[in-house]
KOLTOR-840360 format. One record per residue (C-alpha): y, x, z. Coordinates in pm, 1 decimal, padded with zeros to 6 digits. Example, Ala and Ser with C-alpha at 12.3 -4.5 7.8 and 13.67 -1.06 7.14 Angstrom:
<rs>
<r><y>-00450.0</y><x>01230.0</x><z>00780.0</z></r>
<r><y>-00106.0</y><x>01367.0</x><z>00714.0</z></r>
</rs>
This chain:
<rs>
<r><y>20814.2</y><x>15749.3</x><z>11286.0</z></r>
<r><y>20981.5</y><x>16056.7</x><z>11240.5</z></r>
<r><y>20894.0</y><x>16092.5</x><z>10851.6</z></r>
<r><y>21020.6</y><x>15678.7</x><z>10796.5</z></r>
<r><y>21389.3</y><x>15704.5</x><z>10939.1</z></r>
<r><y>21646.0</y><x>15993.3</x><z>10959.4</z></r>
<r><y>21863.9</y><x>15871.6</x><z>11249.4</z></r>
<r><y>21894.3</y><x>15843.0</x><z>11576.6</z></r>
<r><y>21994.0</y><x>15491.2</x><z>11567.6</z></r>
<r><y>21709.5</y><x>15422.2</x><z>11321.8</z></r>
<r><y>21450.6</y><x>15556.5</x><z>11562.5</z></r>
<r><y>21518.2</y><x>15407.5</x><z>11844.6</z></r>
<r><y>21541.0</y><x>15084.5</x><z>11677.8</z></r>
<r><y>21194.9</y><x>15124.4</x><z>11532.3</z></r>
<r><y>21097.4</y><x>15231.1</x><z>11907.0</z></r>
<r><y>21208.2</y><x>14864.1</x><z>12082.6</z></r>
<r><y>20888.6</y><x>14701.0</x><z>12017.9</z></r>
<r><y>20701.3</y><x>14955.7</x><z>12195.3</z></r>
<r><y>20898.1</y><x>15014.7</x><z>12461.5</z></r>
<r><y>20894.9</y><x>14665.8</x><z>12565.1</z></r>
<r><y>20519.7</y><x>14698.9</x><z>12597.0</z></r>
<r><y>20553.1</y><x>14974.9</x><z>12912.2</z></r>
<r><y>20430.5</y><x>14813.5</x><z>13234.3</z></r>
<r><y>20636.6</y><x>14948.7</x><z>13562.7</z></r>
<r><y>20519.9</y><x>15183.5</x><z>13759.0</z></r>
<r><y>20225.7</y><x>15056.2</x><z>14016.3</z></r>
<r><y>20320.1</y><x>15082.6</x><z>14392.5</z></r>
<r><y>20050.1</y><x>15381.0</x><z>14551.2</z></r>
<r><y>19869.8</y><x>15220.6</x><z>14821.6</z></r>
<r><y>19924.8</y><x>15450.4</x><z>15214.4</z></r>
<r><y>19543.1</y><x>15521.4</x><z>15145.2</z></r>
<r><y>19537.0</y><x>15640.0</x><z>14834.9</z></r>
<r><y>19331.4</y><x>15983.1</x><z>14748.4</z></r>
<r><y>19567.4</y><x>16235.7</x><z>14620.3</z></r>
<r><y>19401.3</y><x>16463.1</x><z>14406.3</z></r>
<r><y>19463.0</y><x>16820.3</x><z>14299.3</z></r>
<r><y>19470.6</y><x>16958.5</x><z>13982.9</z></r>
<r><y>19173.1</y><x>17144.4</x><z>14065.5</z></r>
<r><y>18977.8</y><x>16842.3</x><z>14103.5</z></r>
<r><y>18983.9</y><x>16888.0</x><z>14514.2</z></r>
<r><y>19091.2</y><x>16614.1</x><z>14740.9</z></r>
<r><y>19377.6</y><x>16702.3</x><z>14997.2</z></r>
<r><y>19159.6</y><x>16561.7</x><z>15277.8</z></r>
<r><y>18881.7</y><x>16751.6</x><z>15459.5</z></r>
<r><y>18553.5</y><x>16491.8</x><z>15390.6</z></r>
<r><y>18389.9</y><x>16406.1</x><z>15685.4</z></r>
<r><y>18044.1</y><x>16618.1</x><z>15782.2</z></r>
<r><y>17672.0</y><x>16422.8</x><z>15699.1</z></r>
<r><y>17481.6</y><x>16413.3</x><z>16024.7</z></r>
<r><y>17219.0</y><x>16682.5</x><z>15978.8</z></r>
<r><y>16858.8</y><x>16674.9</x><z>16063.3</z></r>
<r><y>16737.9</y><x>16873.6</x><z>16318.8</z></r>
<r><y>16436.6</y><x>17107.2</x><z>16189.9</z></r>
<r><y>16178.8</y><x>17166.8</x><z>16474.2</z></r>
<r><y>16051.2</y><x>17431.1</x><z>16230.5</z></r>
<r><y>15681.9</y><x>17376.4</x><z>16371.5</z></r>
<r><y>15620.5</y><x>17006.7</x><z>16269.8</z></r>
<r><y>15500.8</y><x>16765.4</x><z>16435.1</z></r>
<r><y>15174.7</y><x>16893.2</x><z>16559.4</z></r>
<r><y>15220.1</y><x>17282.0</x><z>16690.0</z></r>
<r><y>14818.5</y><x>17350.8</x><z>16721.1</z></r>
<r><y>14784.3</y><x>17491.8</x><z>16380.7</z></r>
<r><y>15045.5</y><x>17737.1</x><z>16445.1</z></r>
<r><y>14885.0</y><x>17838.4</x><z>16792.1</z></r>
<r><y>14534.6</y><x>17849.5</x><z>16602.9</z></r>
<r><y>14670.7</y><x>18111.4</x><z>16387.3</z></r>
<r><y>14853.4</y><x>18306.6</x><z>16628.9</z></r>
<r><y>14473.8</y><x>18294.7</x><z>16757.2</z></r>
<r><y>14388.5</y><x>18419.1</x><z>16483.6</z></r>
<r><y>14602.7</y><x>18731.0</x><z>16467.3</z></r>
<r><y>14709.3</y><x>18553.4</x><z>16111.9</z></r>
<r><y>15074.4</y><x>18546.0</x><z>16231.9</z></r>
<r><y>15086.6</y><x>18809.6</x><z>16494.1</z></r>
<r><y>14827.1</y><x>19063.8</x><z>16431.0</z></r>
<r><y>14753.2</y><x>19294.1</x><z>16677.9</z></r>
<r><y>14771.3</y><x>19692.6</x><z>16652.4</z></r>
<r><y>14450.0</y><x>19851.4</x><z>16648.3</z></r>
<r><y>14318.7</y><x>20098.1</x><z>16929.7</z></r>
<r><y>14400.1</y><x>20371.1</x><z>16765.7</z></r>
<r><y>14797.4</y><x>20292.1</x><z>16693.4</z></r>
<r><y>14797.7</y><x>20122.9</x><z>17093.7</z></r>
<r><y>14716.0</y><x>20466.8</x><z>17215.0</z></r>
<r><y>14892.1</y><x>20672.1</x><z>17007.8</z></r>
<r><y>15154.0</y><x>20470.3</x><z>17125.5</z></r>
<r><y>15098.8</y><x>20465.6</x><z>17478.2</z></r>
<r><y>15069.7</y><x>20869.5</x><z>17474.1</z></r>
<r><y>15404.1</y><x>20879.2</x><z>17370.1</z></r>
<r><y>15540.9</y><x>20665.5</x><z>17624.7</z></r>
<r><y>15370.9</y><x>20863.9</x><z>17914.6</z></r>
<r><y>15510.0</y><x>21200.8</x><z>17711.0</z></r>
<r><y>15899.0</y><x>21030.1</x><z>17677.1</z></r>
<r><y>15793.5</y><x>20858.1</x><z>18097.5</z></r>
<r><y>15737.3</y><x>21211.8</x><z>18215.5</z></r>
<r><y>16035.9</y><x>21374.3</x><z>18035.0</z></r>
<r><y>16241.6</y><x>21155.1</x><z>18194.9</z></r>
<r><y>16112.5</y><x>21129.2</x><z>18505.5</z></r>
<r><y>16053.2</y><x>20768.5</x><z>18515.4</z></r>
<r><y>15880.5</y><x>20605.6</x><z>18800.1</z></r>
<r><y>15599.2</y><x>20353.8</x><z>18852.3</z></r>
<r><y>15787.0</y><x>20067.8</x><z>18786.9</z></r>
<r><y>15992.6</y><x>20178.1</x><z>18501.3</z></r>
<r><y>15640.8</y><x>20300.1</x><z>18307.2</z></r>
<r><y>15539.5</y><x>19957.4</x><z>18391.7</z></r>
<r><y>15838.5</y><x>19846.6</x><z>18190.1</z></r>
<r><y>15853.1</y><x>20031.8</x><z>17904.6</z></r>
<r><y>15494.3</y><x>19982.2</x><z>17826.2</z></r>
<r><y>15507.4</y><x>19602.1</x><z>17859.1</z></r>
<r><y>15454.5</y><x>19498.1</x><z>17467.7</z></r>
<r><y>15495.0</y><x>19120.3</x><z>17421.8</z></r>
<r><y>15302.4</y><x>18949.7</x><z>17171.2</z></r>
<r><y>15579.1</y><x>18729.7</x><z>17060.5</z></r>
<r><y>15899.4</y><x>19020.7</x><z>17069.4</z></r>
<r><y>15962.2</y><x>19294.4</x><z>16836.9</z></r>
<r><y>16280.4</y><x>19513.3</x><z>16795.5</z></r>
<r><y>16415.8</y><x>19574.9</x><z>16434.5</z></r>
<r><y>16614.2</y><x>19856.7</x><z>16392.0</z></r>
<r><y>16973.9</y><x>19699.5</x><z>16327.4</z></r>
<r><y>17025.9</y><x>19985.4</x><z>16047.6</z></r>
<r><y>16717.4</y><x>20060.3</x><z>15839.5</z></r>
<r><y>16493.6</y><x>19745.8</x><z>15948.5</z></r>
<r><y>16245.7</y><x>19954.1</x><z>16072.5</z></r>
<r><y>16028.8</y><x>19742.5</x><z>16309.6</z></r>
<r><y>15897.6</y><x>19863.5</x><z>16654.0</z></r>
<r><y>15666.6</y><x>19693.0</x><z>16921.1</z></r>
<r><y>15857.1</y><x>19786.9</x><z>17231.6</z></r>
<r><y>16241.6</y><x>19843.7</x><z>17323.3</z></r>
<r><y>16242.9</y><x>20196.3</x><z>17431.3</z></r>
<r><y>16074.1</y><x>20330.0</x><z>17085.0</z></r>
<r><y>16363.2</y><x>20164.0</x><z>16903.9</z></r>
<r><y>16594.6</y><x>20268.0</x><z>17095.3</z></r>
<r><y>16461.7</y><x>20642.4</x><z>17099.1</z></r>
<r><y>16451.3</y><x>20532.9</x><z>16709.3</z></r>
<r><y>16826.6</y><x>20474.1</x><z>16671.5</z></r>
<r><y>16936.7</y><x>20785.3</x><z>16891.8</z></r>
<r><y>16729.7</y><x>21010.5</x><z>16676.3</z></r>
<r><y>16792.9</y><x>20832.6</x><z>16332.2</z></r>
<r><y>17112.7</y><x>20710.3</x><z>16363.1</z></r>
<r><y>17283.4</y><x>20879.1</x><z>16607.4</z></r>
<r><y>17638.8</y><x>20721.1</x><z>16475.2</z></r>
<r><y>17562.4</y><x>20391.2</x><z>16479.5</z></r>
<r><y>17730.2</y><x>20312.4</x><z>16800.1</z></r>
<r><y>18021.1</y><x>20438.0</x><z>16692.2</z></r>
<r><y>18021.8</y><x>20336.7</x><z>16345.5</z></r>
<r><y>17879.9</y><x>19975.1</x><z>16404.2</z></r>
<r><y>18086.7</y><x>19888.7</x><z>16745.1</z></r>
<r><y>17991.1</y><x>19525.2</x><z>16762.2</z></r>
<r><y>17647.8</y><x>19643.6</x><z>16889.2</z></r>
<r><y>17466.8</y><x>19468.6</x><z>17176.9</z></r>
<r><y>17297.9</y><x>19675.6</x><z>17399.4</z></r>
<r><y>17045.8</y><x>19406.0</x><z>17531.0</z></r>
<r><y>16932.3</y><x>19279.5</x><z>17236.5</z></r>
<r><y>16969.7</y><x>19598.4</x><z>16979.9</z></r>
<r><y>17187.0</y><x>19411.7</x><z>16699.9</z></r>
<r><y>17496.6</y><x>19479.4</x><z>16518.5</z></r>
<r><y>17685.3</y><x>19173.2</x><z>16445.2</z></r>
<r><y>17971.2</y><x>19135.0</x><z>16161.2</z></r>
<r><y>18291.6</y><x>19054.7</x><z>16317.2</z></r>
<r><y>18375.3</y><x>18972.5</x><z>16711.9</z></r>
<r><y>18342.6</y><x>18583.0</x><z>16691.7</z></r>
<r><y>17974.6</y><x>18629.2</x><z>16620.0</z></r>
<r><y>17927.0</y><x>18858.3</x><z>16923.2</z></r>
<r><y>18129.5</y><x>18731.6</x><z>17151.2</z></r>
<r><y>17893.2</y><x>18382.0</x><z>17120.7</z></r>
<r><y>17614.3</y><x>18620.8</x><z>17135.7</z></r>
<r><y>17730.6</y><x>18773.3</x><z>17487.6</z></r>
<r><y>17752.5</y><x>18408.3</x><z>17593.9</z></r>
<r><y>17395.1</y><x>18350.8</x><z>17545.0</z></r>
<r><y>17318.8</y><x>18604.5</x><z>17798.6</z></r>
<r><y>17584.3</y><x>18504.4</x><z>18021.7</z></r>
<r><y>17421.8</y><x>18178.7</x><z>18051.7</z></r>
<r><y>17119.1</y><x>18301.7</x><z>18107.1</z></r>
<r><y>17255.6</y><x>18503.7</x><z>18386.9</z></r>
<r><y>17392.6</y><x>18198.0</x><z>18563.1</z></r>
<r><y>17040.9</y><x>17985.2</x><z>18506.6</z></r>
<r><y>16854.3</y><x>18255.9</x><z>18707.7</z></r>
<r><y>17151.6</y><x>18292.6</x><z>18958.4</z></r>
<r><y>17179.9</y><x>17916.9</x><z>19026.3</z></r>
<r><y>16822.3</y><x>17898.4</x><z>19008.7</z></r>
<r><y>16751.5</y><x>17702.7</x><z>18708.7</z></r>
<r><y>16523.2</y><x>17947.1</x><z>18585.0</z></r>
<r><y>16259.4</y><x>18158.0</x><z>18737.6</z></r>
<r><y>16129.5</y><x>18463.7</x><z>18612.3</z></r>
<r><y>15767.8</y><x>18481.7</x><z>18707.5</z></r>
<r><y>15666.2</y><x>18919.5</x><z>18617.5</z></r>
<r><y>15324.9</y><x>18910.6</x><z>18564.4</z></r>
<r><y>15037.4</y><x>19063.1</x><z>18810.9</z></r>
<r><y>14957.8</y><x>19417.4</x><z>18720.9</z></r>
<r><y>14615.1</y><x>19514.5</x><z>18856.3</z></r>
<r><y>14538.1</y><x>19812.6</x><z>18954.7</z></r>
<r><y>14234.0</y><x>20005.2</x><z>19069.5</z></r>
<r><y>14244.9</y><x>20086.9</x><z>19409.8</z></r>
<r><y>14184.3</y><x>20456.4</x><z>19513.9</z></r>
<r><y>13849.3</y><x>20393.6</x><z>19672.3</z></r>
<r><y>13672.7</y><x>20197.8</x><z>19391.9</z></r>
<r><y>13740.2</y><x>20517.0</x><z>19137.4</z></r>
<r><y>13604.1</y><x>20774.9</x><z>19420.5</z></r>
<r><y>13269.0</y><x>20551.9</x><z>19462.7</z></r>
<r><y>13232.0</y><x>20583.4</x><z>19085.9</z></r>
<r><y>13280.5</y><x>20946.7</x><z>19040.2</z></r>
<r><y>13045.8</y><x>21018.1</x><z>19363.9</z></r>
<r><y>12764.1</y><x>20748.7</x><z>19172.9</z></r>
<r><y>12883.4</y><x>20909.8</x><z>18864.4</z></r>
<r><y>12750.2</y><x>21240.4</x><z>19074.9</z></r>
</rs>
């Protein structure tokens, strides 16, 4: 329009048929979605339901036929089990551990392992990664103080350990209330008698 008239009266009188066209502005309904210029909606959506995952499937004898198997869990061979256990009687008599504690410390669970919270490193018992993480990484106590001493994990900030603490907490409370029983299993051992009748038929 511009290069057709050279006033101001001219333009707007070449502008009246359009602006008769302009519709009023619409009234915004109360539940309209307001939408920012980022393309984000001012109100938090609402969370999907999620599926729980049992993480075995539906049938769980395949997984205990390869735990069978050694396929998921494989055991340590002879040679590694005593090396091991020669070390815990060497670290059991330098610290003058008794009976039970031995008993303890050499209990190796099929299904636990300790990872070293720092290098990964992973160990069949609690006391050689522990003995681990005083010899290796002497600082990281101090350095990593969100530590938990039960469980030998560092954790990022203090929400995430603070829930962690409350996990044993409430398992402290099932076995004081008596919701859960711990059952130690039977250790045999060979009475005194039965190893002198074999070293006097040994004779």
């Amino acid at each position: 329009l511009k290069t057709h008239v050279s006033t101001k009266e001219e333009l707007e009188e070449a502008w009246k048929p359009f602006a008769s066209n302009r519709r009023p502005p619409a009234d915004i309904p109360d539940d309209a979605i307001i939408v920012r210029s980022a393309g984000e909606p001012f109100f938090t959506p609402p969370s999907r339901p999620r599926k729980r995952k049992l993480g075995l499937g539906p049938d769980a004898r395949p997984w205990i036929e390869k735990i069978r198997r050694g396929e998921l869990l494989p055991s340590a061979p002879i040679v590694e089990k005593m090396r091991r256990l020669s070390e815990l009687l060497k670290s059991a008599e330098e610290n003058s551990f008794n009976l039970d504690e031995i008993f303890e410390q050499a209990r190796a669970l099929s299904f636990e392992r300790f990872d070293c919270p720092i290098c990964k490193v992973v160990f069949m018992s609690r006391l050689e990664c522990v003995e681990h993480i005083d010899i290796e990484h002497p600082m990281a106590r101090t350095e990593r103080p969100l530590f938990c001493e039960v469980c030998l994990r560092t954790f990022a900030d203090r929400k995430a350990m603070e829930q962690h603490e409350s996990y044993h907490k409430r398992v402290h409370l099932l076995i004081e209330h008596g919701d859960l029983e711990i059952v130690d299993p039977e250790i045999l051992l060979p009475e005194t008698c039965d190893v002198m009748d074999e070293e006097v038929e040994a004779v």
